[in-house]
Every structure is written in C-alpha cells, then in structure tokens.
C-alpha positions as CSV (number, residue, x, y, z in Angstrom):
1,X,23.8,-52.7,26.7
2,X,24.2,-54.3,30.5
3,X,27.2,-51.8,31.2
4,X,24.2,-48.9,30.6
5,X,21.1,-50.5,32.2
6,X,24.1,-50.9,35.2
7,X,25.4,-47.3,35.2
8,X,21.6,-46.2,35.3
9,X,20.5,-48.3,37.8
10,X,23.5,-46.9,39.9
11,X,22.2,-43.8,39.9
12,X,18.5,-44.6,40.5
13,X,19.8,-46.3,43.7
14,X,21.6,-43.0,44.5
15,X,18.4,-40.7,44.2
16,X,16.3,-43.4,46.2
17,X,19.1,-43.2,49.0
18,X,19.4,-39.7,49.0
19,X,15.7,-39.4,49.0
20,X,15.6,-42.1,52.6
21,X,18.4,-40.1,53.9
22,X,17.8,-39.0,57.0
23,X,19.4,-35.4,57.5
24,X,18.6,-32.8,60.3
25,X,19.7,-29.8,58.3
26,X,18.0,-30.4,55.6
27,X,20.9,-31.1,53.1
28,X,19.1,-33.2,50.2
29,X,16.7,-32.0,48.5
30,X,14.6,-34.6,46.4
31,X,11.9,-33.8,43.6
32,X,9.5,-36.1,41.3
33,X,9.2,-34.0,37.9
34,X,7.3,-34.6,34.1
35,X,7.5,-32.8,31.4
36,X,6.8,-31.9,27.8
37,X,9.7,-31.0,25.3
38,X,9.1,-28.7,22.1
39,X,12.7,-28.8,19.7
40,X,14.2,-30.3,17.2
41,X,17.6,-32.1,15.6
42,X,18.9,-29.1,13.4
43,X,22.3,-27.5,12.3
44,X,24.1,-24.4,13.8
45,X,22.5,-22.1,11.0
46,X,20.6,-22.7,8.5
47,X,22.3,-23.7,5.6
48,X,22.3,-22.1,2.1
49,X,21.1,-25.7,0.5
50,X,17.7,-26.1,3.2
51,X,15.7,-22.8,1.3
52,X,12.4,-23.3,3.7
53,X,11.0,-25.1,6.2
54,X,7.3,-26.3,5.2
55,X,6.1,-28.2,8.4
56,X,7.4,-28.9,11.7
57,X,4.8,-31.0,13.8
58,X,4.6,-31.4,17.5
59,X,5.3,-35.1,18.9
60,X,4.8,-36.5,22.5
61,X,8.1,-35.5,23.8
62,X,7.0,-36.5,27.4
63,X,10.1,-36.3,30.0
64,X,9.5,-38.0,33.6
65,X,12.2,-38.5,36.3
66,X,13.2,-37.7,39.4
67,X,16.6,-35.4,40.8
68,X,18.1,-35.2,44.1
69,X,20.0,-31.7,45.1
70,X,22.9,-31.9,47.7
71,X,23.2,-27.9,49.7
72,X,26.5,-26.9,49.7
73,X,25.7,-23.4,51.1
74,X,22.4,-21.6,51.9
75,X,22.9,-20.2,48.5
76,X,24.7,-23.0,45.9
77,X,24.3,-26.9,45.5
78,X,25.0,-29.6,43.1
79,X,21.9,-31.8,41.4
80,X,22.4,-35.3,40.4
81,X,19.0,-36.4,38.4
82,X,17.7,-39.8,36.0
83,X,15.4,-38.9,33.5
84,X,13.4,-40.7,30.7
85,X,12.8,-38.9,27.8
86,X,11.6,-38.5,24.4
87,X,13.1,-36.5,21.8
88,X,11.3,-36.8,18.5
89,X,10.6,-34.6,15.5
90,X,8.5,-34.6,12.5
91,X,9.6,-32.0,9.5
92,X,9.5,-31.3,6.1
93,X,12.1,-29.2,3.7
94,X,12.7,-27.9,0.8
95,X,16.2,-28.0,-0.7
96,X,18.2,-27.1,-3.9
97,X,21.5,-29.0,-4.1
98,X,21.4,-30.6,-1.1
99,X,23.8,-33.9,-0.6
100,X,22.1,-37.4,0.6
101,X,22.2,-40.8,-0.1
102,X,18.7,-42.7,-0.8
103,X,17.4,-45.8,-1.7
104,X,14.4,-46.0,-5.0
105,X,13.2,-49.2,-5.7
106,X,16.6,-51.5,-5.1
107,X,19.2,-49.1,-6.4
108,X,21.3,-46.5,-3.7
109,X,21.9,-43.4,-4.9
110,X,23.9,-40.4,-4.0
111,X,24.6,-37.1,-5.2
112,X,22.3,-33.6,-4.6
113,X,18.9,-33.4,-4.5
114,X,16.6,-30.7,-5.3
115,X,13.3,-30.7,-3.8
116,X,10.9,-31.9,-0.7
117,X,12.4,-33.7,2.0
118,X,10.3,-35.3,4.9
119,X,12.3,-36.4,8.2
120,X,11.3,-38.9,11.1
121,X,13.7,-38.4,14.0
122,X,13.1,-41.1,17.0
123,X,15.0,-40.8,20.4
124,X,14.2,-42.8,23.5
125,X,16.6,-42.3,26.4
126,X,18.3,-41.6,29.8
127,X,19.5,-39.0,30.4
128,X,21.6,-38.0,33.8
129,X,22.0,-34.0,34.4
130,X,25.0,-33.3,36.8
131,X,24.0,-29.3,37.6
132,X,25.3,-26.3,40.2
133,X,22.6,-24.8,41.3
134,X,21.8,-21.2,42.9
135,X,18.8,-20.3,45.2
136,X,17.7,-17.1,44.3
137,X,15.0,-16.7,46.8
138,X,12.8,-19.5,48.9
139,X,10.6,-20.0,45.5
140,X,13.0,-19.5,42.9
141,X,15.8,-21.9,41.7
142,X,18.5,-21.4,39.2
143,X,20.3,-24.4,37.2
144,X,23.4,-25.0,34.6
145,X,25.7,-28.1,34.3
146,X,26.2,-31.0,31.6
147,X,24.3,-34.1,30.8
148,X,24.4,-37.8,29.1
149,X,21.9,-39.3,27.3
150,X,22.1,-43.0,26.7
151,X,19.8,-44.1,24.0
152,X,17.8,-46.9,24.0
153,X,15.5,-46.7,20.7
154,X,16.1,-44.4,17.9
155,X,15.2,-43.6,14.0
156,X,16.2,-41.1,11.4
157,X,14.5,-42.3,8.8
158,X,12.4,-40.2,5.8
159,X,11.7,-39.7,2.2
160,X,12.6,-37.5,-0.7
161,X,9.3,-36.5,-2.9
162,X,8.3,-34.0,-6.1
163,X,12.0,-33.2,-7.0
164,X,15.0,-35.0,-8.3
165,X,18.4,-36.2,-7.4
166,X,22.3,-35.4,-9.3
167,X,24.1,-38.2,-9.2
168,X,27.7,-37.7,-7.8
169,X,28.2,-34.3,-9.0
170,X,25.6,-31.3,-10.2
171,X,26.0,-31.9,-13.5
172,X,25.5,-35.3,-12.8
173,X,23.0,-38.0,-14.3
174,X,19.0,-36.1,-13.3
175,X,16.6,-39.0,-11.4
176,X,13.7,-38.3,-11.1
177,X,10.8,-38.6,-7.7
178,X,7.2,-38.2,-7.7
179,X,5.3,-36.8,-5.6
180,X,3.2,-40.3,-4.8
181,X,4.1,-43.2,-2.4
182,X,5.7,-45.7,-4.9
183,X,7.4,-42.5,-6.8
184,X,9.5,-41.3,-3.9
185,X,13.1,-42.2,-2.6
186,X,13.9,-43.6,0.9
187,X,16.6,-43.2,3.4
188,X,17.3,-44.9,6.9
189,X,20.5,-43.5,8.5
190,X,19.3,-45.1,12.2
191,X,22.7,-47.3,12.0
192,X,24.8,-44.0,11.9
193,X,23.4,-42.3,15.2
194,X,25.1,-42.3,18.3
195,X,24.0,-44.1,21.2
196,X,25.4,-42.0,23.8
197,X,25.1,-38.0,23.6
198,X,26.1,-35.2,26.0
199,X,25.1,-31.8,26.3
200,X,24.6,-28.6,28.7
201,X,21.4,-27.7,30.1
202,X,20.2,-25.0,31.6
203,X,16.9,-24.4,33.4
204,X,14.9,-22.8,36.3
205,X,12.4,-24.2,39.3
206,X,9.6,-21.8,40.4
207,X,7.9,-23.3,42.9
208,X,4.5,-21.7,43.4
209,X,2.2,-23.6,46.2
210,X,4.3,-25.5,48.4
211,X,6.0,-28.3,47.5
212,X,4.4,-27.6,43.4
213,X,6.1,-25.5,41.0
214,X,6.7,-25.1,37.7
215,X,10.3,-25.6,35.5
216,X,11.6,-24.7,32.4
217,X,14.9,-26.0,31.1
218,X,16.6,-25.5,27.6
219,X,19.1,-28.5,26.7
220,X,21.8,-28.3,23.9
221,X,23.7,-31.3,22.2
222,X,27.2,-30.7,22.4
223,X,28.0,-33.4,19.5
224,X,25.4,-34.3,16.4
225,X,23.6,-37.1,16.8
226,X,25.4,-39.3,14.5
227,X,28.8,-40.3,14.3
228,X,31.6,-38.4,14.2
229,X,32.2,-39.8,10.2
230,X,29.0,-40.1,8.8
231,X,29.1,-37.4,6.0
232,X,26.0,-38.8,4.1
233,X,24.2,-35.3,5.7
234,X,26.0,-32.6,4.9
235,X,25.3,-30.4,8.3
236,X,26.1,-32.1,11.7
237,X,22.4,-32.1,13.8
238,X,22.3,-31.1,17.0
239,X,19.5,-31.9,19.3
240,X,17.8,-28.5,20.6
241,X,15.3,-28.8,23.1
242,X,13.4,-26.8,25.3
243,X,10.9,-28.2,28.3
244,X,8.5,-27.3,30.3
245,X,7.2,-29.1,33.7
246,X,5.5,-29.6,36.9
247,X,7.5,-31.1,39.7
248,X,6.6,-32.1,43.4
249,X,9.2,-31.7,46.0
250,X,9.6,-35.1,47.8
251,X,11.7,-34.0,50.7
C-alpha cells in the first residue's frame, strides 16, 4: 500500500505546483471540483440468466478533487487530475439458472440458482484522469483520455433469497432459501476484486458565472472489477458511471 499512498502523493504535489506556478501566459489552468455519481458495476448486455432487475437504489457516490490543465495551443491541452471517489451500488435481481457460489449456515455451495439476488458493491478510491482536452469556446470545455483508480476499501458482498440453488449441474441436487434472514444464503467475493482499475472517461466543463460552471463526465471500466480468473460470476462487471459537478476555477 506505501508504493500507492507514494504514487498519489506524487501527483498531489504536481497539481499544488502547477497550481503556485507562476506563468505570464496563462499556461495552467487549475480547478477545485465535487461531484455526485449515478452508475453501477454491470455486464456488457444483459445476460439471458438476469430476467429483471427489481431495485436499483441511489448511494452517496460523492467525487471531490482537484485537476490542473497544461495549454498546448489556444485550442487543445492535456489535464492531469487526483480525485476521491465513491463508487457504490445497491440492487436487486431476479435470475433463472444463474451460476454463483454461496455460503448457508457452514456449508459452500455452488451450482445455478434460481431466484432473488440482492448485491452490495463498495469502492473507495483514487483515481488519476490523464485527458486531451479541446476548448470549444471561452465557456465550453471538451474532455477524453484514460484513468486509474487505486482502491482503498471495497465490498461485493450480498445474499440470495425466495428461490433455490442446483448444485454443480441443473439437474443437480435442489437447496432450498427462504425468503427470511436466517433462511437466505450468503456470499462475500471482496477478496477477488481488483485493487487497481483503469478506464476511459469522457466529460465536458461549462462554465457559466466566472470562474463557476458545471461538468458532466461519463467513465467506463476497461477491465471488471475482479480478477482476471475469478469465474464464481459468470459475467465480467464493469464499473459504469456517470457524474455530474460544480467546479471553481483556481487559476
């Protein structure tokens, strides 16, 4: 964990620099920003197993951070920025034949489940966006580039309720859950996420009184957040977010 809390205070250091640097032409451009993120952790496509979705509930995906923006021309530039944000999700399924792994009283079990599924996603990260950007106009700003995300808490934790498992195969031996704490089966697969995740990003400024505006940026997880082989979930899950903010341009 020191080489991360390192690399991130590396780049803190830069965006404070940048933000004391003392340039007549007006080269760095520094901004203060928060934000609130509506998304999820989901597959490419909804899969033939996942029939509905019964609830999805909004969490307090609060973003806060700070970027710094280097002119190359009157017209393009690059943005370095370090941002801490939350990336959490609260949902509930309903599946027919869909593969997990899940814990009822002491036993494991594994095989395909029929019925509700609830999931708890937790994500707690920093995240550095390395972005061209293009000034449309004196108010508008485009943006587009990667980003890393180093994780510092997470949980994908749930339960699976009213419905019952296969074990192994379809035909397998049928267990049963209930619909009532005590009834249902648990699974924890926080061990199997990744710690680091990268993406692209795109987004744009609008800055409206002057130095306020208003951004809105859409971020999409290049790899799932677990590891490459954890098969326990049969879908790889991206994290999908959207964001909206207010920023405040420093200098």
């Amino acid at each position: 964990m020191n080489y991360r809390l390192l690399i991130l205070l590396l780049w803190s250091l830069l965006i404070t620099h940048a933000a004391k640097a003392q340039d007549e032409q007006g080269q760095f451009q520094v901004k203060g920003r928060v934000g609130y993120s509506i998304g999820g952790t989901a597959p490419l496509g909804l899969p033939a197993t996942i029939r509905s979705i019964e609830s999805f509930k909004l969490t307090p995906n609060f973003m806060v951070g700070a970027d710094c923006m280097y002119r190359l021309t009157d017209r393009f530039g690059l943005l370095a920025a370090l941002r801490y944000e939350i990336k959490d999700m609260d949902g509930e399924v309903t599946t027919k034949g869909y593969h997990m792994k899940v814990k009822m009283d002491d036993d494991e079990l594994e095989g395909l489940y029929t019925g509700h599924v609830r999931q708890k996603v937790r994500q707690r990260m920093f995240t550095v966006p390395l972005q061209l950007t293009y000034t449309l106009n004196r108010k508008v700003l485009l943006k587009a580039g990667p980003y890393l995300s180093l994780l510092v808490s997470k949980d994908f934790s749930g339960y699976a309720a009213d419905g019952y498992l296969r074990k192994d195969t379809p035909t397998g031996t049928k267990v049963v859950m209930g619909n009532e704490e005590g009834q249902w089966a648990t699974y924890d697969f926080s061990d199997d996420m990744r710690t680091c995740q990268a993406g692209v990003a795109v987004g744009v400024d609008w800055t409206f009184y002057r130095q306020l505006g208003l951004s809105a940026d859409l971020s999409w997880g290049l790899s799932g957040i677990h590891h490459s082989d954890f098969k326990t979930v049969e879908q790889t899950l991206y994290p999908i977010y959207g964001t909206v903010g207010l920023f405040y341009q420093i200098k």
